[in-house]
VEXDREN-2710 file (C-alpha; in Angstrom, 1 decimal):
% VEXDREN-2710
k/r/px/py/pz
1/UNK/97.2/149.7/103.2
2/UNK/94.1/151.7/102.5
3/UNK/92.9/152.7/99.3
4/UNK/91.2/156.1/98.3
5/UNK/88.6/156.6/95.9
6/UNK/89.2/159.8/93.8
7/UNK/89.1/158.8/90.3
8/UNK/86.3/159.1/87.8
9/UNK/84.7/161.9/89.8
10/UNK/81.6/163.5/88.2
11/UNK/82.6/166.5/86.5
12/UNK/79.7/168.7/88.8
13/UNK/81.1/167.1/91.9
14/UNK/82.2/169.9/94.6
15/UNK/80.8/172.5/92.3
16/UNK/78.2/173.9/94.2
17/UNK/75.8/171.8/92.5
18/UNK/76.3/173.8/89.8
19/UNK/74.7/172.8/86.4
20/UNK/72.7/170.1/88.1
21/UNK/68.7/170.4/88.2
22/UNK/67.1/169.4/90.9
23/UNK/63.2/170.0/90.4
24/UNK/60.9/171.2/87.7
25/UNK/59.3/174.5/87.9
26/UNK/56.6/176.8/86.6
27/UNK/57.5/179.8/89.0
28/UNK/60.9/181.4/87.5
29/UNK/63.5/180.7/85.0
30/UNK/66.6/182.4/83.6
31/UNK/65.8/182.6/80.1
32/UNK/68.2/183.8/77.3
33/UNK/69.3/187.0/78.9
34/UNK/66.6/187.8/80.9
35/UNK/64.6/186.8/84.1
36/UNK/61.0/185.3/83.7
37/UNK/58.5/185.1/86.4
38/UNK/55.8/182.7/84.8
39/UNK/56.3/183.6/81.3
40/UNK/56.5/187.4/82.1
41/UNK/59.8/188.9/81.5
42/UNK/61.8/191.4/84.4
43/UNK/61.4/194.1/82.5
44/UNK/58.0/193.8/81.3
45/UNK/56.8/193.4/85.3
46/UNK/58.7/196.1/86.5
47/UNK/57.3/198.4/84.2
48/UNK/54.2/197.4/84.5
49/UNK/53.0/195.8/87.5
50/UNK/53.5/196.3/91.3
51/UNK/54.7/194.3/94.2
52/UNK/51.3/193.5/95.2
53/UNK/50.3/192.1/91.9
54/UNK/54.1/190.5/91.3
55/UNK/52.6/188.2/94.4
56/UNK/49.5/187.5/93.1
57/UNK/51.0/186.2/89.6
58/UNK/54.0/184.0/91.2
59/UNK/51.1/182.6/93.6
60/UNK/48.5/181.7/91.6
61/UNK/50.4/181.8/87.7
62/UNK/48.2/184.5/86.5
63/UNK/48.0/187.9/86.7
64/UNK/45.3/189.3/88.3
65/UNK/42.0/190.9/87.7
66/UNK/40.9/194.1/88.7
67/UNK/38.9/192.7/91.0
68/UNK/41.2/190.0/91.8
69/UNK/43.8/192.4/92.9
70/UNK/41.9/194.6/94.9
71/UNK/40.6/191.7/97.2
72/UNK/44.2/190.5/97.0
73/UNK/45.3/193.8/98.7
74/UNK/42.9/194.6/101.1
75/UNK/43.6/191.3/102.5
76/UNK/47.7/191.7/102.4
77/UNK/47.0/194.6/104.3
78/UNK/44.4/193.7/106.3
79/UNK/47.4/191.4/107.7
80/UNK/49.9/194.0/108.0
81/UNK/49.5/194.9/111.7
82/UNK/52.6/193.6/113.8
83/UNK/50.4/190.7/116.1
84/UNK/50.5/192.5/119.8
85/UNK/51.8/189.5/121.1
86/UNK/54.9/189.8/118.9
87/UNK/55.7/193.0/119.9
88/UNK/57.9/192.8/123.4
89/UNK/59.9/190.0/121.3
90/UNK/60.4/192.6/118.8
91/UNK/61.6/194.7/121.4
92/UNK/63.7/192.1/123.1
93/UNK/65.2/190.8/120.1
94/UNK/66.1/194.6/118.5
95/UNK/68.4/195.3/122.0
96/UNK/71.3/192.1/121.6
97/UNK/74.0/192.4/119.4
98/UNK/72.9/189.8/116.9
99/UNK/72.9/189.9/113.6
100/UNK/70.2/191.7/111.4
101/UNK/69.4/188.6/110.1
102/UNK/69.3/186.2/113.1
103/UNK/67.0/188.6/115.1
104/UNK/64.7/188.3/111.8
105/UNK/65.0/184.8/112.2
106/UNK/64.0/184.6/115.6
107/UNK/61.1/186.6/115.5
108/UNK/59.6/184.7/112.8
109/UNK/60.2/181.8/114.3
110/UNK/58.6/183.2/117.3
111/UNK/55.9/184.6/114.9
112/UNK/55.1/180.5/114.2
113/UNK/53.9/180.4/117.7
114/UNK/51.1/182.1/117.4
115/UNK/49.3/180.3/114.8
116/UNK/47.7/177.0/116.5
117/UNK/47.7/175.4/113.2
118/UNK/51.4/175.8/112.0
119/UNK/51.8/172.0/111.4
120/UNK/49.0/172.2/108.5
121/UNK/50.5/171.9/105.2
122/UNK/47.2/171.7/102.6
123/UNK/47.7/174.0/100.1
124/UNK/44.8/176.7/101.0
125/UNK/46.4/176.8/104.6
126/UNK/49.7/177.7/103.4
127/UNK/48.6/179.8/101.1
128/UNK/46.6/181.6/104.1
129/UNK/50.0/181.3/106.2
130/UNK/51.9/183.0/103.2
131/UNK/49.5/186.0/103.1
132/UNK/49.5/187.0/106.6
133/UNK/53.6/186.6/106.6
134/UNK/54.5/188.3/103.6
135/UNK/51.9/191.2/104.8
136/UNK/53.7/191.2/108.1
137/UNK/57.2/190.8/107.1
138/UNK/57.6/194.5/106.0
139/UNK/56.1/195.6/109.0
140/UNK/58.4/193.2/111.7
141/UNK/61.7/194.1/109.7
142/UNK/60.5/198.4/110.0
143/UNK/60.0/197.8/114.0
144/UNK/63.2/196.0/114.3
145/UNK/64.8/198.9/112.6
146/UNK/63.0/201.1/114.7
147/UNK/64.1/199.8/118.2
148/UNK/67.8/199.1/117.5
149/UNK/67.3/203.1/117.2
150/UNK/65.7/203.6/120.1
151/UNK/62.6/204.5/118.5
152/UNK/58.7/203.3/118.3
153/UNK/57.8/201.4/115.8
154/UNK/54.8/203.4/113.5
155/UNK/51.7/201.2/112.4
156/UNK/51.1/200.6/109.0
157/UNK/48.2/202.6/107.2
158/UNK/45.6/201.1/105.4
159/UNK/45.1/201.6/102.0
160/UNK/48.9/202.0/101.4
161/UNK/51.2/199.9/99.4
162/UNK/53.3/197.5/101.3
163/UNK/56.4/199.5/99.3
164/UNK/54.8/202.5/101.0
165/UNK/53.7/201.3/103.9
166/UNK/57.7/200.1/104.5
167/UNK/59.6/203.3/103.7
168/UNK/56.9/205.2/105.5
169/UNK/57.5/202.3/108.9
170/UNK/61.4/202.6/108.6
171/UNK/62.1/206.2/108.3
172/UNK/59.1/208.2/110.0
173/UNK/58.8/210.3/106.9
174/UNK/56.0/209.4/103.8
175/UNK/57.6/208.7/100.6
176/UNK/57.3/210.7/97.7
177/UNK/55.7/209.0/95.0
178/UNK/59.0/208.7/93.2
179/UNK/60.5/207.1/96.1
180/UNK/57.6/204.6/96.4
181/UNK/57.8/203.6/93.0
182/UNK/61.6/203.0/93.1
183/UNK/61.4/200.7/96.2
184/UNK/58.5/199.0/94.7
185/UNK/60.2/197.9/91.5
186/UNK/63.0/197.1/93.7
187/UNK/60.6/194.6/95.7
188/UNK/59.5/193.0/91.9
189/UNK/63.1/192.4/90.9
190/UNK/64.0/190.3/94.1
191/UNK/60.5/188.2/94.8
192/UNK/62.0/185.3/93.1
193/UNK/65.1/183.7/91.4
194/UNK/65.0/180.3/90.2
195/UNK/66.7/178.0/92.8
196/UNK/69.1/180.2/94.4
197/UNK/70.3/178.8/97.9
198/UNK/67.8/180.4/100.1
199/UNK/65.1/178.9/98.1
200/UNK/66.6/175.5/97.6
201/UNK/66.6/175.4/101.4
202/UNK/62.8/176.2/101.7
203/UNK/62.0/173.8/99.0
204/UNK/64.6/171.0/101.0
205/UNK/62.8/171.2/104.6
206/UNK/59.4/171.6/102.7
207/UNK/60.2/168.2/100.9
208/UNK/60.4/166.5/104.7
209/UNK/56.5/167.8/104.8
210/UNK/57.9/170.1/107.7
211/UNK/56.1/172.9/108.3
212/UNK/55.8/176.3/106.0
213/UNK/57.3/178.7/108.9
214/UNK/60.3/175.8/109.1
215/UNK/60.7/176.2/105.8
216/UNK/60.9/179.8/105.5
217/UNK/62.8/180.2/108.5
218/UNK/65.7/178.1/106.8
219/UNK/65.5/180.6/103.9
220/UNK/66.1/183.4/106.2
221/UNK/68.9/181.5/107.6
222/UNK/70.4/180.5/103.8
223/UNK/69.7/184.1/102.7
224/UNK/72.1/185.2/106.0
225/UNK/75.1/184.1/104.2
226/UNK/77.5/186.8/102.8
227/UNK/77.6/185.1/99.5
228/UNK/73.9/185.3/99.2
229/UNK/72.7/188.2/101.4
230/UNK/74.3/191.1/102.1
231/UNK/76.6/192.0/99.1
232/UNK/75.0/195.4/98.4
233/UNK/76.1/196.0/102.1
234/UNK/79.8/195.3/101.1
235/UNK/79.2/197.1/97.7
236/UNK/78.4/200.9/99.9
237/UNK/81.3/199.8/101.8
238/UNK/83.5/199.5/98.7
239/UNK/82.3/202.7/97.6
240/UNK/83.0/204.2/100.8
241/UNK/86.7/202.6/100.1
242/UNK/87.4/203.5/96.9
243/UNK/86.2/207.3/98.0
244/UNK/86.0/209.6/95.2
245/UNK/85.1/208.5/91.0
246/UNK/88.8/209.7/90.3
247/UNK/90.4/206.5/92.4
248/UNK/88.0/203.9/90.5
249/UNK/90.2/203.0/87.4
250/UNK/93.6/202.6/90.3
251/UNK/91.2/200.8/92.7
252/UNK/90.0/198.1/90.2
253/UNK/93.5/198.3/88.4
254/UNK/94.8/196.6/91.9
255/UNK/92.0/194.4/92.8
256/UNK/91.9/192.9/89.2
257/UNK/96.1/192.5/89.4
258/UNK/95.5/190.8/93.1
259/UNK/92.7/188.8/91.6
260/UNK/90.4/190.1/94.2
261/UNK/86.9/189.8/93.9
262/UNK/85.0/193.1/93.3
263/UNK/81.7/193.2/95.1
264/UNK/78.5/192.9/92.5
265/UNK/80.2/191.6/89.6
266/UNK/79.5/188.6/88.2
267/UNK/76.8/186.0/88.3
268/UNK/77.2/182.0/88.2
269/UNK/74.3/182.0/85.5
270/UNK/73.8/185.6/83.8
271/UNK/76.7/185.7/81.4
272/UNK/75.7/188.7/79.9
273/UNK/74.8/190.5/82.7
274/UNK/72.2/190.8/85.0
275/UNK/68.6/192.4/83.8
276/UNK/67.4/193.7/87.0
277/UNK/70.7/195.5/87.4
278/UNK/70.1/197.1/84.4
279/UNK/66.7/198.5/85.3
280/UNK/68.1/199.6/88.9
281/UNK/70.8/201.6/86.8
282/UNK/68.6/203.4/84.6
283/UNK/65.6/203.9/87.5
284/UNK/67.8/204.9/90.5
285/UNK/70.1/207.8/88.9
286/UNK/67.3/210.2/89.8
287/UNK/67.1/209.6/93.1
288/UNK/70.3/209.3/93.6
289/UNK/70.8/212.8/92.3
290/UNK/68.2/214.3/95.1
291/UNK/69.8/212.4/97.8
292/UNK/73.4/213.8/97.0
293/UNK/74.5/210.3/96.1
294/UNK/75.3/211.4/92.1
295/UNK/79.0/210.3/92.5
296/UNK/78.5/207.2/93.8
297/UNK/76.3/206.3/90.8
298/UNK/78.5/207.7/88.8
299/UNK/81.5/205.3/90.2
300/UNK/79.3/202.1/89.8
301/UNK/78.7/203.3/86.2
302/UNK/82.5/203.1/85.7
303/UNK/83.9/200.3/88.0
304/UNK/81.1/198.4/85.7
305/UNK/82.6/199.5/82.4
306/UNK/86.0/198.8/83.9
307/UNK/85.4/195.3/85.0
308/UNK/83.5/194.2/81.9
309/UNK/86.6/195.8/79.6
310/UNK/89.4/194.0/81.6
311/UNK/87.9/190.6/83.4
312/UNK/84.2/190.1/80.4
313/UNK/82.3/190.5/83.7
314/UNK/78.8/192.4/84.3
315/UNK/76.8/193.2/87.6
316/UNK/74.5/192.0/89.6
317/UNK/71.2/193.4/91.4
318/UNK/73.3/193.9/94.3
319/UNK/75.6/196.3/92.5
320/UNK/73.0/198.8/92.7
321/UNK/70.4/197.9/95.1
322/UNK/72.5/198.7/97.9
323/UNK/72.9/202.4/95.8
324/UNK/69.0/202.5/95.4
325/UNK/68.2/201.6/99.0
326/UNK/71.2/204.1/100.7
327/UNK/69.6/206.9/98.5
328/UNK/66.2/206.1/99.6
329/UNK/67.4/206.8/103.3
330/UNK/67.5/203.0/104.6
331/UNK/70.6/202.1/106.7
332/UNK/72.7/199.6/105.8
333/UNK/72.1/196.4/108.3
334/UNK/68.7/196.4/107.1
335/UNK/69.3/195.8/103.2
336/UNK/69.4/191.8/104.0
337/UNK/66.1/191.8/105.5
338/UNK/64.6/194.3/103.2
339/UNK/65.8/191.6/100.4
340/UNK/63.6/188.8/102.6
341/UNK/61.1/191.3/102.7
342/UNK/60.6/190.7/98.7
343/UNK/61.9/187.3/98.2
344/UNK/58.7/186.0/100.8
345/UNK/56.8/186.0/97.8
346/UNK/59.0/183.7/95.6
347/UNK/59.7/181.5/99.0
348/UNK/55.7/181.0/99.6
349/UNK/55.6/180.4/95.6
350/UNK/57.7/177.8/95.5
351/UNK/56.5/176.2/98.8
352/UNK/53.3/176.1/97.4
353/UNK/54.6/174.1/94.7
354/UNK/57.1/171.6/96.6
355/UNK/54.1/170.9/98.5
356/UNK/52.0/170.4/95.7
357/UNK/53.8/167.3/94.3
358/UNK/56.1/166.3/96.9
359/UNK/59.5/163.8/97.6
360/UNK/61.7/164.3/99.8
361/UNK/65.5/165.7/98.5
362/UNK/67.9/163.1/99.1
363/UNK/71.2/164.0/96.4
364/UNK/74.2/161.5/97.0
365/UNK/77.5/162.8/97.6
366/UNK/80.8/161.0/95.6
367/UNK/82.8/160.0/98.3
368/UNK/86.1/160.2/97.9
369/UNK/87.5/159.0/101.6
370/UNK/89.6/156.0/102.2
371/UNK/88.3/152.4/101.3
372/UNK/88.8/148.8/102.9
373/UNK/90.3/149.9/106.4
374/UNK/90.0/147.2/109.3
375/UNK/89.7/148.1/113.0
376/UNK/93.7/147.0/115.0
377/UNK/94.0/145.6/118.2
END
């Protein structure tokens, strides 16, 4: 009779990897209770700095210059203007039924075509690579939006912040400077997270010395995934749900007795919350307040007291980002893509530094199938 093996199974095993490292890094970390993009805390950067400088500083592991940053952003936006050949794909892909996130990852994909030297993996070429996409990426997720509504995509301005640029490309209206400067911090707190799943897959294919669009590609794919994309999206819905700040205690009441997961809270690392939920919190009430949205904040506020009284659990950045995004007049299917739109930078970080001291990923799995079987005739 056949025997199974199932005892002395690692502890980690079947755990989503969870607690196992898998690479060094210089780029992020989860440090005490905040978030530290090389060195720099969240809060420090999002106060501070911008999207375009955030970049510069995962890329290269300093802050920039004055002068450093200005060449840094004229060329980013020398490099925002949708190629022309890309444009009837764009228009192709927008009219199917697909996904938000599998017409992204098509027309980057596609995007890969056009560059005759794709395969080239030296560091200054996909550093290159890496500037002209994350300039672009904005720009291809705005005309998708636009098409699926019928409408023509709008070219980016010069001179303009990609945060800008993107609300400006999206909605046919120019932000205020408000506006701007909430979607740009927004930008900051998602450019990079340790080694989430979508990066972990860009840093996987990237360890086969496949090329940097392969790589990225599967991060758009990873970053597709309902439990990593897309839960600000089911956040608005549970808003929508729950209906009015009166029926919050009831509503978490049941889902907490029906052990149901509530959409936002929790974290598999921040056990004491998450920082850059904090900082949506404080910045967003505002313009949440012009936009008529006051009540919903005002529900997150208390399903977020409710759930850290009764299960010890605190939010995440989707738990308001998908808040900060409705109020800034961005529609729903496009929050997933607007998170790619940020996370580019932390992708093409960490690319660059897979790439830089390579070998291939090859984990073992603990098998635990059935031993010592013989073929019977």
């Amino acid at each position: 009779m056949a025997t199974s093996t199932t005892t002395n199974i690692p502890e980690t095993a079947n755990k989503g990897l969870e607690g196992i490292v898998a690479c060094t890094s210089e780029i992020s970390t989860i440090h005490d209770v905040t978030l530290l993009y090389r060195g720099y805390t969240i809060e420090d950067l999002a106060a501070n700095c911008g999207f375009e400088e955030v970049i510069y500083l995962l890329w290269n592991g300093e802050l920039p210059n004055a002068g450093q940053l200005e060449t840094f952003k004229q060329t980013l936006y020398k490099n925002m203007a949708v190629p022309a050949a890309l444009s009837p794909i764009i228009e192709s892909v927008a009219k199917t039924n697909a996904h938000s996130m599998a017409k992204l990852r098509t027309v980057v994909s596609y995007y890969s075509l056009l560059d005759t030297g794709a395969e080239n993996i030296a560091l200054d070429a996909v550093k290159e690579k890496a500037t002209h996409l994350a300039a672009a990426l904005g720009p291809i997720v705005a005309a998708l939006s636009r098409c699926e509504q019928g409408q023509k995509p709008i070219a980016p301005v010069m001179g303009k912040t990609l945060a800008w640029n993107f609300l400006n490309m999206v909605r046919g209206k120019e932000p205020t400077a408000e506006e701007e400067k909430l979607f740009d911090t927004a930008l900051v707190l998602h450019a990079d997270h340790e080694l989430n799943a979508s990066t972990f897959a860009c840093r996987a294919i990237a360890s086969t010395n496949s090329d940097y669009y392969s790589a990225i590609v599967a991060g758009l794919a990873s970053l597709k995934g309902p439990l990593h994309g897309g839960a600000n999206e089911q956040v608005m819905i549970m808003l929508k749900e729950i209906g009015d700040y009166s029926k919050v205690d009831a509503f978490i009441d049941d889902a907490v007795n029906a052990k149901k997961k509530v959409m936002g809270i929790g974290h598999r690392v921040y056990k004491h919350g998450d920082p850059r939920a904090k900082i949506l919190r404080e910045l967003s009430l505002q313009t949440c307040k012009k936009a008529g949205l006051e009540d919903y904040h005002r529900m997150l506020v208390r399903i977020q007291e409710q759930m850290e009284e009764k299960k010890g659990l605190m939010p995440n950045v989707d738990f308001y980002s998908g808040l900060v995004y409705t109020a800034l007049g961005l529609r729903s299917r496009d929050f997933t893509p607007i998170f790619a739109v940020s996370r580019i930078a932390g992708w093409s970080a960490q690319l660059l530094e897979q790439y830089a001291n390579n070998r291939i990923y090859r984990p073992r799995a603990f098998y635990t199938g059935k031993l010592d079987r013989k073929v019977k005739r």
